[in-house]
C-alpha positions as CSV (number, residue, x, y, z in Angstrom):
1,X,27.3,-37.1,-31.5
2,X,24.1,-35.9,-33.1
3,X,23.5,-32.6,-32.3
4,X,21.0,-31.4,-30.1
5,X,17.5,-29.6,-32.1
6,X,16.4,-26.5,-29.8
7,X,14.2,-24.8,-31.9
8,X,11.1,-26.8,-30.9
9,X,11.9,-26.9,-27.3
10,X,9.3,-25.2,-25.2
11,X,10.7,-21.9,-23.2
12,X,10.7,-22.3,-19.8
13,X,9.0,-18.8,-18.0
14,X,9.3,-18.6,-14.8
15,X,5.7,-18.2,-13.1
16,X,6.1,-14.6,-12.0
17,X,7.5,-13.1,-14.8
18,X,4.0,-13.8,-16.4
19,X,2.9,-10.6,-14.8
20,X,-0.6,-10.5,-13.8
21,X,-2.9,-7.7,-15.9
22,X,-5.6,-6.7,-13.4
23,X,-8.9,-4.7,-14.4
24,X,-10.3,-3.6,-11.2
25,X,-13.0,-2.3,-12.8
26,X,-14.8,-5.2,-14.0
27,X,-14.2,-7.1,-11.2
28,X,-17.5,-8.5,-9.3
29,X,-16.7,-7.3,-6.1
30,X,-15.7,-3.6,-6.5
31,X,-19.2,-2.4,-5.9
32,X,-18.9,-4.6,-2.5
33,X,-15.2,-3.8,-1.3
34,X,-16.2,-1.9,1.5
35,X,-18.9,-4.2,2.8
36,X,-16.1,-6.5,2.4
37,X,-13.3,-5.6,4.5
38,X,-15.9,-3.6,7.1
39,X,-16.7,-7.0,7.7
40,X,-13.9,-8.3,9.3
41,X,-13.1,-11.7,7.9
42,X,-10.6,-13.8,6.5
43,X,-7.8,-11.5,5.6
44,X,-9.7,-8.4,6.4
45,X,-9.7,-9.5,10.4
46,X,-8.7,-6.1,12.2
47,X,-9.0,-4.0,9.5
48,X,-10.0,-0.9,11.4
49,X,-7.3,-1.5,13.6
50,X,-4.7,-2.1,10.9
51,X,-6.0,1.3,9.0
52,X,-5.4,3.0,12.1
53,X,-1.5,2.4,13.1
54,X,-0.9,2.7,9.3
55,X,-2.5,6.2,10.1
56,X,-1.0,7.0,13.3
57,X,2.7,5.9,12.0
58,X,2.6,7.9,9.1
59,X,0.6,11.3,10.8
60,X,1.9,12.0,14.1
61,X,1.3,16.0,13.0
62,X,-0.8,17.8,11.2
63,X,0.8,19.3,8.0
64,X,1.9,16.3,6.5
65,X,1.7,15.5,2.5
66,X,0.8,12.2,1.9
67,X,0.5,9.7,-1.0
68,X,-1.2,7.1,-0.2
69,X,-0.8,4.1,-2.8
70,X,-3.8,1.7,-4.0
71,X,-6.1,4.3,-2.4
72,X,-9.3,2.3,-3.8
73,X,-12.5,3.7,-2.1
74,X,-10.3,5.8,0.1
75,X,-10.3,4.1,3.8
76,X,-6.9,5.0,4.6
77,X,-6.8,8.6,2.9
78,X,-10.1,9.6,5.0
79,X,-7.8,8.2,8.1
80,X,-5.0,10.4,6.7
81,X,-7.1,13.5,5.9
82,X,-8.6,13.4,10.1
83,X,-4.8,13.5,11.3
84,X,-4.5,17.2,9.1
85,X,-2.6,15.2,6.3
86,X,-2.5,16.3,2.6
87,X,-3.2,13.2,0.7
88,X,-2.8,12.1,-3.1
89,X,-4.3,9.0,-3.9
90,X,-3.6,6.8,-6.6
91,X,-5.0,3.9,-8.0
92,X,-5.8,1.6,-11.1
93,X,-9.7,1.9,-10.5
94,X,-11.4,4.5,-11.4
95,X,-14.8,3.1,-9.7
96,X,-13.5,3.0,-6.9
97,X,-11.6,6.2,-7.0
98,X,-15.2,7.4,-8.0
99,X,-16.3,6.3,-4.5
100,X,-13.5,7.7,-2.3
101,X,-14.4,11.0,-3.7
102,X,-17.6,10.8,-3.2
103,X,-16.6,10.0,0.7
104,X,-14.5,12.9,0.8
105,X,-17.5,15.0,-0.3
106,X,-20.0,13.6,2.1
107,X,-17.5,14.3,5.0
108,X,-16.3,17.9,3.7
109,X,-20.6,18.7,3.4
110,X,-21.1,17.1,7.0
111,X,-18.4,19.6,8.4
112,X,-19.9,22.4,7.1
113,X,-22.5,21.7,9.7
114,X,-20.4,19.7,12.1
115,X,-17.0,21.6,13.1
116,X,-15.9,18.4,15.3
117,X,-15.7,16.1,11.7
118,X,-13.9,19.1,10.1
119,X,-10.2,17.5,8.9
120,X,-7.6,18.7,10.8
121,X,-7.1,22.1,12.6
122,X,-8.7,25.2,11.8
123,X,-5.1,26.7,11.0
124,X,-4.0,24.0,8.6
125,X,-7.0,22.5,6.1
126,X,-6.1,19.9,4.5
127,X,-6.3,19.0,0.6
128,X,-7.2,15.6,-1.3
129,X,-6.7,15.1,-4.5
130,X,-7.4,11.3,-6.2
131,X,-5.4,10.2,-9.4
132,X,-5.9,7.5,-11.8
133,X,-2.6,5.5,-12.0
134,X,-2.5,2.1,-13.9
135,X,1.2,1.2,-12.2
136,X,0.8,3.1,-9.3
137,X,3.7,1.2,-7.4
138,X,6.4,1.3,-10.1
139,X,5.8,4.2,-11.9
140,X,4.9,7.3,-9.2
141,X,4.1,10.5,-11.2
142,X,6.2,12.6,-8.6
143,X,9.6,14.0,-8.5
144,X,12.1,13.0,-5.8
145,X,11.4,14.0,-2.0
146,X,7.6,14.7,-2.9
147,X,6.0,13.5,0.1
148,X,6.7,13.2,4.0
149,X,5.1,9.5,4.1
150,X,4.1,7.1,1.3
151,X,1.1,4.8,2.6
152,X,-0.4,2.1,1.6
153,X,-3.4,-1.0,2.8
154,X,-3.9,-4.4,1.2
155,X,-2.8,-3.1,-2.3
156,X,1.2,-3.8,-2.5
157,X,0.4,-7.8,-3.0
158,X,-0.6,-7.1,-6.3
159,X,2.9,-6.7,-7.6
160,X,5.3,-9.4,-8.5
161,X,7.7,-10.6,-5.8
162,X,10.6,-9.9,-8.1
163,X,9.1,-6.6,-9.1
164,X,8.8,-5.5,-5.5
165,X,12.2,-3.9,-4.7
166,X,11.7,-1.9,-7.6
167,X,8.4,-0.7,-6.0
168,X,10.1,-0.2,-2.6
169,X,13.0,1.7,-4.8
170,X,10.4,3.8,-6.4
171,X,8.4,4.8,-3.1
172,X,11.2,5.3,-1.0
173,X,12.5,7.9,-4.5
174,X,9.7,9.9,-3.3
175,X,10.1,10.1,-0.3
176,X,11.7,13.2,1.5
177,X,14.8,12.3,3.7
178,X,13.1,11.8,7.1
179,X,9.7,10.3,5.6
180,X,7.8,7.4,6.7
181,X,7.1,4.5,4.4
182,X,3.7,2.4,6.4
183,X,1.8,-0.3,4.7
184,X,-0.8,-2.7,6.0
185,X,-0.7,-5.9,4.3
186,X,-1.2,-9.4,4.1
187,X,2.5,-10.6,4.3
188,X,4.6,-13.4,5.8
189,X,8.2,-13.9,7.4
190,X,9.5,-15.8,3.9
191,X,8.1,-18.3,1.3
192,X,8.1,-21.3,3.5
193,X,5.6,-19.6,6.5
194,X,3.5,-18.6,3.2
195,X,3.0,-21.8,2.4
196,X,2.2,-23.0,5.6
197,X,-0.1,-20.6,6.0
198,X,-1.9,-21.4,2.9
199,X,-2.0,-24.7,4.2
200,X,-3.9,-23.3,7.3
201,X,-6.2,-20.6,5.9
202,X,-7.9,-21.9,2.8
203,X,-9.3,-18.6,1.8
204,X,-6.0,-17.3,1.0
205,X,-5.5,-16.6,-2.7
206,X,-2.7,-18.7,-4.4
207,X,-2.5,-16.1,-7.4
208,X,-1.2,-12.8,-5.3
209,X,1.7,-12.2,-4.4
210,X,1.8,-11.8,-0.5
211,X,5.4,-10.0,0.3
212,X,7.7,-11.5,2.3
213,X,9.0,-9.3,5.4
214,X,12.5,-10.9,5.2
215,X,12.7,-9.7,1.4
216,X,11.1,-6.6,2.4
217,X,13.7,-6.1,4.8
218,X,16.7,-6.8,2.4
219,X,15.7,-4.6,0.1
220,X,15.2,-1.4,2.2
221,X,18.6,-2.1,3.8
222,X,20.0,-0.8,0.5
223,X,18.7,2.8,1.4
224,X,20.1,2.4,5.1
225,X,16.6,1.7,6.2
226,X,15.2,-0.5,8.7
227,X,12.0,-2.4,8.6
228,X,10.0,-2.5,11.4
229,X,7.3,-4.5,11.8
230,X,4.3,-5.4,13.6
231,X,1.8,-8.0,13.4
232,X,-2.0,-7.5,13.9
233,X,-3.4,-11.4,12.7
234,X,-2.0,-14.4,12.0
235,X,-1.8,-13.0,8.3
236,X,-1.9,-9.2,8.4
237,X,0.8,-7.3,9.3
238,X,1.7,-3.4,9.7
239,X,5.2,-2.6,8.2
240,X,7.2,0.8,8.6
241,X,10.4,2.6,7.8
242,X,12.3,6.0,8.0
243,X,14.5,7.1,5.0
244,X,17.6,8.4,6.4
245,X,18.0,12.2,6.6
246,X,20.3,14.4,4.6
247,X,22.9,13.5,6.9
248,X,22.9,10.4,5.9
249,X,22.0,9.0,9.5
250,X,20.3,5.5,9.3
251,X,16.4,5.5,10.1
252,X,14.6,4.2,13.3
């Protein structure tokens, strides 16, 4: 038997281990993102609404620190910063970190004149602070326990599907015992409702990678968490969990 030549064979990669490089910056439509999701359509349908629960889950109190993930112009952070919340915001664009600082400025200047748009409480005032980040899923610049939620709007489809438990591994690493992990996202039930859904909405993107809630939910099991979920459109979803406090007692 002759033997079989493998040299010139071509290596199989699988599609998303090709990891997707994204340059926010010199995308087209950064200087239009908020026009964009303010306007309600497609996958941006309840977006207010969405930005909202996230908000709500996350700051029931005033008090709170916060890191909200994929912060881009800073929607969910000024949502955050209202409830008396303490927020770091990361993200991979520093244009449109530019314009959520530039948000938090206008708003701090209009409550010097304005005490009902002031953030919070008189007794607590809350801080911001916005950091550049080019992995900010996998690789959070924080020690352990940091923050009391880890948030997070339309950003978490940018990472690989098999690189997503190790983002859920590395948020939840942050997060103190008794923290609240709250995303809005486009997401789906598994690969097959994806797919049907693609078949359905047109405008979806083929090239992101939408999570899938059944995944999602495997892989916070593993921290004795349990992912709740709610959903807003027939594509967006909010999604929640509790990390388990020091008593090891499992979460909602």
């Amino acid at each position: 038997m002759r033997s079989q030549d493998n040299s010139k064979r071509p290596t199989e990669i699988p599609r998303e281990a090709e990891a997707k490089s994204f340059d926010f910056d010199s995308m087209p439509w950064i200087d239009e993102y908020d026009h964009v999701v303010e306007s309600g359509l497609d996958i941006f349908s309840r977006y207010d609404d969405i930005l909202e629960a996230v908000s709500e889950i996350a700051c029931p109190s005033p008090g709170l620190i916060v890191l909200d993930i994929g912060a881009g112009t800073g929607n969910l952070t000024f949502r955050c910063l209202t409830r008396g919340a303490s927020v770091v915001g990361l993200d991979p664009s520093e244009k449109m970190l530019a314009k959520a600082r530039a948000k938090v400025e206008s708003a701090y200047l209009e409550s010097k004149g304005c005490r009902e748009t002031r953030f919070g409480s008189e007794a607590h005032q809350p801080t911001v602070e916005f950091r550049l980040s080019e992995n900010p899923f996998l690789e959070i610049p924080y020690p352990d326990s940091t923050f009391d939620a880890v948030v997070g709007t339309y950003a978490f489809h940018h990472i690989p599907h098999w690189q997503q438990p190790e983002g859920i591994r590395e948020m939840v690493r942050v997060l103190r015992p008794g923290g609240v992990w709250a995303i809005g996202e486009v997401a789906f039930k598994n690969a097959a409702a994806e797919l049907e859904a693609k078949r359905t909405f047109p405008w979806l993107d083929e090239d992101e990678y939408y999570p899938h809630i059944d995944s999602l939910r495997s892989s916070f099991s593993q921290f004795h968490m349990i992912l709740h979920s709610k959903q807003f459109t027939p594509v967006a979803w909010v999604l929640w969990a509790l990390k388990p406090t020091v008593d090891g007692g499992p979460g909602w």
